[in-house]
PLY file of the C-alpha trace (Angstrom):
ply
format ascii 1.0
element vertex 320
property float x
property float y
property float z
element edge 319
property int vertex1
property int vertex2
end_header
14.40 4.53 40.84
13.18 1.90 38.52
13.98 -1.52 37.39
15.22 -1.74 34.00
13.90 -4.76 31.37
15.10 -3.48 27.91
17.85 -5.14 25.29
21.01 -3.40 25.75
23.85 -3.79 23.55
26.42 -6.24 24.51
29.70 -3.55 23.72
27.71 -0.97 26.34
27.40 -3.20 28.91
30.98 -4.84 28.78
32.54 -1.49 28.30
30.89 -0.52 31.55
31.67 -3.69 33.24
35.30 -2.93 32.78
34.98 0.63 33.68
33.27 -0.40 36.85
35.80 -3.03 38.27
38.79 -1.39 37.48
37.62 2.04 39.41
36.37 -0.50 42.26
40.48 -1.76 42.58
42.17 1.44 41.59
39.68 3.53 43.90
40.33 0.79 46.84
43.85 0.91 46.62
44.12 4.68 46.36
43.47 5.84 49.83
46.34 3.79 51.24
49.92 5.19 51.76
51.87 2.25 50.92
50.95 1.54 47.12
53.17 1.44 44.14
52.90 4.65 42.04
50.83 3.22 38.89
48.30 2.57 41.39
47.35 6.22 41.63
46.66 9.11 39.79
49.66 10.83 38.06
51.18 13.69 40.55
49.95 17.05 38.63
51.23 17.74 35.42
51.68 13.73 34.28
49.44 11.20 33.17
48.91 7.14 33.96
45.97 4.94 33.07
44.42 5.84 36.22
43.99 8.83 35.09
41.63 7.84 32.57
39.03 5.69 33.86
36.48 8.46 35.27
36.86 9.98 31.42
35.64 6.74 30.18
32.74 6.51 32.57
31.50 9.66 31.65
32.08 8.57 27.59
29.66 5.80 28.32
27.52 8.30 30.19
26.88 10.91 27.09
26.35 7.56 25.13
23.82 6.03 26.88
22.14 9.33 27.41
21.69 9.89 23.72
20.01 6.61 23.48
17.66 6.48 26.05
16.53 10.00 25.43
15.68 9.49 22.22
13.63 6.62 23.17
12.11 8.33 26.26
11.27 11.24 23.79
9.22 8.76 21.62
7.93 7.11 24.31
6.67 10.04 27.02
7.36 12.93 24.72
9.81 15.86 25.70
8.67 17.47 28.51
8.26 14.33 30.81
11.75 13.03 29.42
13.89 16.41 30.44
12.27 15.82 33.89
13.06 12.37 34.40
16.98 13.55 32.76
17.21 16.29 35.68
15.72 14.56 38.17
18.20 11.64 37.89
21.23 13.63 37.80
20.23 15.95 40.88
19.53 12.64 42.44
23.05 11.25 41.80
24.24 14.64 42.66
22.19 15.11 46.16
23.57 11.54 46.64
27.15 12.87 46.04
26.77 15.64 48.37
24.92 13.11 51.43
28.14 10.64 50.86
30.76 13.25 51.18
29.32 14.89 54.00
31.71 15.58 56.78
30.68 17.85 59.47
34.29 17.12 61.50
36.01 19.24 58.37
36.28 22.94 58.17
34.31 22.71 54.56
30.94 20.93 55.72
29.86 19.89 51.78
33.02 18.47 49.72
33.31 17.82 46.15
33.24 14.04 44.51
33.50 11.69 41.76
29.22 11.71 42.17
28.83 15.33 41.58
31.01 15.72 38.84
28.84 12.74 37.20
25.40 14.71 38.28
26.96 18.12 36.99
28.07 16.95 33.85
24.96 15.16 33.24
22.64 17.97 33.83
24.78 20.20 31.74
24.27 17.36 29.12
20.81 17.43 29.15
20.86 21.26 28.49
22.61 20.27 25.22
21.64 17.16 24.27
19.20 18.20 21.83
21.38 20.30 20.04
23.36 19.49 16.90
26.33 18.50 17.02
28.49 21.26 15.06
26.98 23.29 18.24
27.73 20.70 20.82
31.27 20.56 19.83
31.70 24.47 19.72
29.91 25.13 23.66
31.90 21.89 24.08
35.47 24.11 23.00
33.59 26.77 24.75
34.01 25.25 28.13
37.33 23.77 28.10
39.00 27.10 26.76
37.33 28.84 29.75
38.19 26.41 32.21
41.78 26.15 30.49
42.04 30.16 31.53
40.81 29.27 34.86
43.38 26.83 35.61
45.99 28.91 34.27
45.00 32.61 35.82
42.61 32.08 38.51
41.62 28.92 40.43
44.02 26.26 39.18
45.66 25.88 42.60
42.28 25.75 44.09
41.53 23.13 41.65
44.44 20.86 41.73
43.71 20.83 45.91
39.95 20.11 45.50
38.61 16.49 45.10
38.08 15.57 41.34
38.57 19.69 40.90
35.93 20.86 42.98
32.79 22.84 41.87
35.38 25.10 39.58
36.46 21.93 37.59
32.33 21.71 36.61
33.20 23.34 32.85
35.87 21.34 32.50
34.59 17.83 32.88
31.13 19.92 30.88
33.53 20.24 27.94
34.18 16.37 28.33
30.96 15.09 28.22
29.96 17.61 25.64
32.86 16.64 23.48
31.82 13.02 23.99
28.17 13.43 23.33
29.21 15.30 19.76
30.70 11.76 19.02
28.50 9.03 20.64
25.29 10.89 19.20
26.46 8.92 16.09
26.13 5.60 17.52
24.80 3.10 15.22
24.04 5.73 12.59
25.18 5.32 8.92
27.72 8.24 9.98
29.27 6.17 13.07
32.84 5.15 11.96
33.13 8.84 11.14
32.51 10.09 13.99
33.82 7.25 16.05
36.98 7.35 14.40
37.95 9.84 12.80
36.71 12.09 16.09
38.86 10.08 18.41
41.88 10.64 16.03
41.33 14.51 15.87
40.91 14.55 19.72
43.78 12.58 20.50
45.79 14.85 17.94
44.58 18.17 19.90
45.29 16.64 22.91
48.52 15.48 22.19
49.49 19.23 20.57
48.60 20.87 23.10
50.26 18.79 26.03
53.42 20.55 24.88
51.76 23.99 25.80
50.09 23.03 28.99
50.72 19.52 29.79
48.38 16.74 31.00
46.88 17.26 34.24
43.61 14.95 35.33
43.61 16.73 38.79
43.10 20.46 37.37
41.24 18.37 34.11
42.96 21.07 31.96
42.36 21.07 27.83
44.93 18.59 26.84
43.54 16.14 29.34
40.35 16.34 28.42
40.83 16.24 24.85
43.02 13.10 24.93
40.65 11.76 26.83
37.85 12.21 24.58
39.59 10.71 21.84
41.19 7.56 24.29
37.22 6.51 25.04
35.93 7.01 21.45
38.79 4.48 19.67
38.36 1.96 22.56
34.85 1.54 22.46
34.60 1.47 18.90
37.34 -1.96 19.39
34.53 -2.88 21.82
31.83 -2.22 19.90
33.10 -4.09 16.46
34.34 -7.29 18.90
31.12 -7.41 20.52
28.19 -6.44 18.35
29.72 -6.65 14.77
31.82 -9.19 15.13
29.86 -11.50 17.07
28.38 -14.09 14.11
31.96 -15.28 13.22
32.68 -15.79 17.20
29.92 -16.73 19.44
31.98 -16.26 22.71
31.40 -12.55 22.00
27.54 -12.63 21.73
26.62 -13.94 24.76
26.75 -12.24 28.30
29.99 -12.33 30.31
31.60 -11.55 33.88
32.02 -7.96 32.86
28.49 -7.53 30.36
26.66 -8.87 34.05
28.44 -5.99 36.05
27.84 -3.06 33.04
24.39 -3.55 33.09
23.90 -1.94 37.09
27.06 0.19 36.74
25.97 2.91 38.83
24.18 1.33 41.88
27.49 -0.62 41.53
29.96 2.56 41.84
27.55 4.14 44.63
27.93 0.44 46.07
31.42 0.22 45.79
31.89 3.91 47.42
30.40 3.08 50.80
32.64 -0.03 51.14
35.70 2.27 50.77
34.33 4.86 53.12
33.56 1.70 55.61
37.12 0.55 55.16
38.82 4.30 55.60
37.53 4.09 58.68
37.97 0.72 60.14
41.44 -0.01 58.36
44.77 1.61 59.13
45.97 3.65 55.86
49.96 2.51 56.45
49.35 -1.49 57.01
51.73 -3.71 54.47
51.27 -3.44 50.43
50.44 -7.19 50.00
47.45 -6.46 52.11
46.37 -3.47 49.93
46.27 -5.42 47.30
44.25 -8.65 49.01
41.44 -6.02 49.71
41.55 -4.17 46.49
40.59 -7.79 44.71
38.36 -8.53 47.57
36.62 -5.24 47.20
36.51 -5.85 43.23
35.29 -9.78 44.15
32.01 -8.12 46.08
31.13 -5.73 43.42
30.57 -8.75 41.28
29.30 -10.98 43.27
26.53 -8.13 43.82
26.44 -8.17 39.93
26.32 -11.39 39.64
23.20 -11.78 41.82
21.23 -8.88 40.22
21.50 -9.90 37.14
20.72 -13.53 37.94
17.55 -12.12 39.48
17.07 -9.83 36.20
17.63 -6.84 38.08
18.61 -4.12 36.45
18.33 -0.65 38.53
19.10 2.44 37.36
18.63 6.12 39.07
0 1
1 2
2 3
3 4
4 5
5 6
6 7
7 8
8 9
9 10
10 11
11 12
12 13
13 14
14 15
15 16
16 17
17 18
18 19
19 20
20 21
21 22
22 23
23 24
24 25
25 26
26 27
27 28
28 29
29 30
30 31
31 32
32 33
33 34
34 35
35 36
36 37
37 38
38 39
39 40
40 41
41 42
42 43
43 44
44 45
45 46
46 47
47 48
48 49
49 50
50 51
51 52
52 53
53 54
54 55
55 56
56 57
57 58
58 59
59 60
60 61
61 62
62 63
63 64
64 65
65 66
66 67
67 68
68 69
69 70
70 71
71 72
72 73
73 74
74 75
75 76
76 77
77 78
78 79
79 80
80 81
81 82
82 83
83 84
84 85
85 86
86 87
87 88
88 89
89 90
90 91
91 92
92 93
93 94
94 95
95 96
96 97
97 98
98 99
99 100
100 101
101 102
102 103
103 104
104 105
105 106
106 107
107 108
108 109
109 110
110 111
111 112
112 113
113 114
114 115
115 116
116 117
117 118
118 119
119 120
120 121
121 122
122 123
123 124
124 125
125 126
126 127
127 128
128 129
129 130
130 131
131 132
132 133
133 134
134 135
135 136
136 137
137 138
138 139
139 140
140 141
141 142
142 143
143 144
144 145
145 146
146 147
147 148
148 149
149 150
150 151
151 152
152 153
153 154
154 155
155 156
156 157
157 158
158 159
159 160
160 161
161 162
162 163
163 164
164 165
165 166
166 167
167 168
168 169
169 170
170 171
171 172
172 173
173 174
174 175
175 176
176 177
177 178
178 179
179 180
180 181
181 182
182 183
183 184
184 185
185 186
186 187
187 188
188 189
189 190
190 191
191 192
192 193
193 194
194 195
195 196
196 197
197 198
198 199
199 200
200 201
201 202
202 203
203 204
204 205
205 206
206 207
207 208
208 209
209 210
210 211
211 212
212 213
213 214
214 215
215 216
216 217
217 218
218 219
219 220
220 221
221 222
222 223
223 224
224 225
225 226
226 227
227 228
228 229
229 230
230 231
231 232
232 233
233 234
234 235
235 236
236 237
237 238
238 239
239 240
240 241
241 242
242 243
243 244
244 245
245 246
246 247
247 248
248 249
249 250
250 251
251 252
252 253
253 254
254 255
255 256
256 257
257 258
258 259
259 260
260 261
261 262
262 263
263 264
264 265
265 266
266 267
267 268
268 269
269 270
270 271
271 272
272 273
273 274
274 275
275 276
276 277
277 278
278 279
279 280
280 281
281 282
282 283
283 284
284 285
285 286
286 287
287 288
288 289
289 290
290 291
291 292
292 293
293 294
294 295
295 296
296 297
297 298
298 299
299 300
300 301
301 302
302 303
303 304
304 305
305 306
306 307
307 308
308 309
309 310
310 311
311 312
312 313
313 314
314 315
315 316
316 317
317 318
318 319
């Protein structure tokens, strides 16, 4: 672990920010019984906004992992860099696996948001060097295989498992592939391209193919995960022209904010905000009334940022 002191870019860290408190509500409120539907993830073969926050987190993930590797590369050269790239994602996999522990269950080791993260990220760094014509074709790769997965081998399995299980790994691969192909671009003369253009194609695929196989986030099946793709690449590109193009005709949007202060420790913040739910799964009765659902979903959102808020007024900034 190691403290972090270097400019980021204001887009990044509000992007994150937002990423970060809406999981910490919708992830609250989601192990309850008594919630209204748009609340949760959609049931199979459907699709709600829900759906597409972990996509958008692991956008931001291929992003910033094209950045600092390049600047690790020039900085410690390659071999010290892939280290320090697979050690941090077996770390925030091995922390995955300690959280979800469970030795009352049947299946000792389950599968979680954490080790889809620390998969996808190691399969990143496998790729991350490569160009991005090849990125995008292991990318299509993946998702086609996984798409005849779901359809002819393990799809029930996968639907069942938490965030797809071990099975779902090429599938959220293909996504953070697919994103990578796009964010490698960032701030390069190529960027609106890529950005834009990218998003557009991957919404288009998406959206064709949804009437073949429809969306699904829980079997994260090749409509999903093309839609998704293309969802995270438009929306941070509005980010990124608000907050670091546009930011000399308004000064609001050049300054830090409530959400830039939580971006910048996103993922000690998610790990964070993970124990609290486990804590109150087991202390808090899953049927009690709506209203009060909703009281600790804000509360639980209110503590995530208050833990921001004191990091970053500290000029802490921890990453794995």
């Amino acid at each position: 672990m190691e403290i972090r002191t270097s400019k980021r870019y204001l887009s990044i860290d509000v992007f994150k920010g937002l990423i970060i408190l809406a999981m910490v509500f919708v992830n609250t409120l989601s192990i309850f019984d008594n919630v209204p539907f748009w609340t949760k993830h959609a049931p199979d073969y459907s699709l709600t906004y829900v759906d597409l926050i972990a996509p958008l987190f692991i956008f931001m993930m291929a992003l910033n992992s094209n950045l600092s590797f390049e600047k690790r590369i020039e900085r410690d050269g390659k071999r010290k860099t892939y280290f320090h790239f697979i050690k941090r994602y077996l770390i925030i996999l091995g922390i995955g696996l300690l959280l979800t522990l469970n030795p009352e269950s049947e299946s000792l080791i389950r599968w979680g948001i954490l080790q889809v993260l620390g998969v996808a990220g190691l399969i990143l760094t496998v790729f991350i060097k490569f160009r991005t014509e090849i990125q995008i074709a292991i990318g299509i790769l993946f998702i086609l295989f996984h798409q005849l997965i779901v359809l002819y081998f393990f799809g029930d399995y996968i639907y069942d498992a938490i965030e797809g299980g071990f099975f779902s790994s090429l599938g959220w691969g293909a996504l953070i592939l697919l994103s990578s192909a796009i964010t490698t671009h960032f701030l390069k003369k190529e960027m609106n391209y890529y950005f834009i253009l990218g998003g557009i194609i991957s919404i288009g695929i998406g959206f064709i193919t949804s009437f073949i196989w429809g969306f699904s986030r829980f079997r994260i099946n090749l409509p999903f995960v093309f839609l998704s793709v293309g969802f995270a690449s438009l929306l941070y590109y509005v980010f990124y022209l608000t907050f670091d193009v546009w930011v000399n005709d308004f000064n609001f949007f050049n300054q830090d904010n409530f959400l830039s202060i939580t971006g910048k420790n996103a993922l000690i913040l998610f790990i964070s905000h993970i124990l609290f739910i486990n804590i109150i799964y087991y202390i808090i009765p899953l049927n009690i009334d709506t209203w009060i659902v909703f009281i600790m979903g804000f509360l639980n959102v209110i503590v995530i940022w208050a833990i921001s808020y004191f990091l970053h007024k500290a000029e802490i900034y921890i990453i794995v």
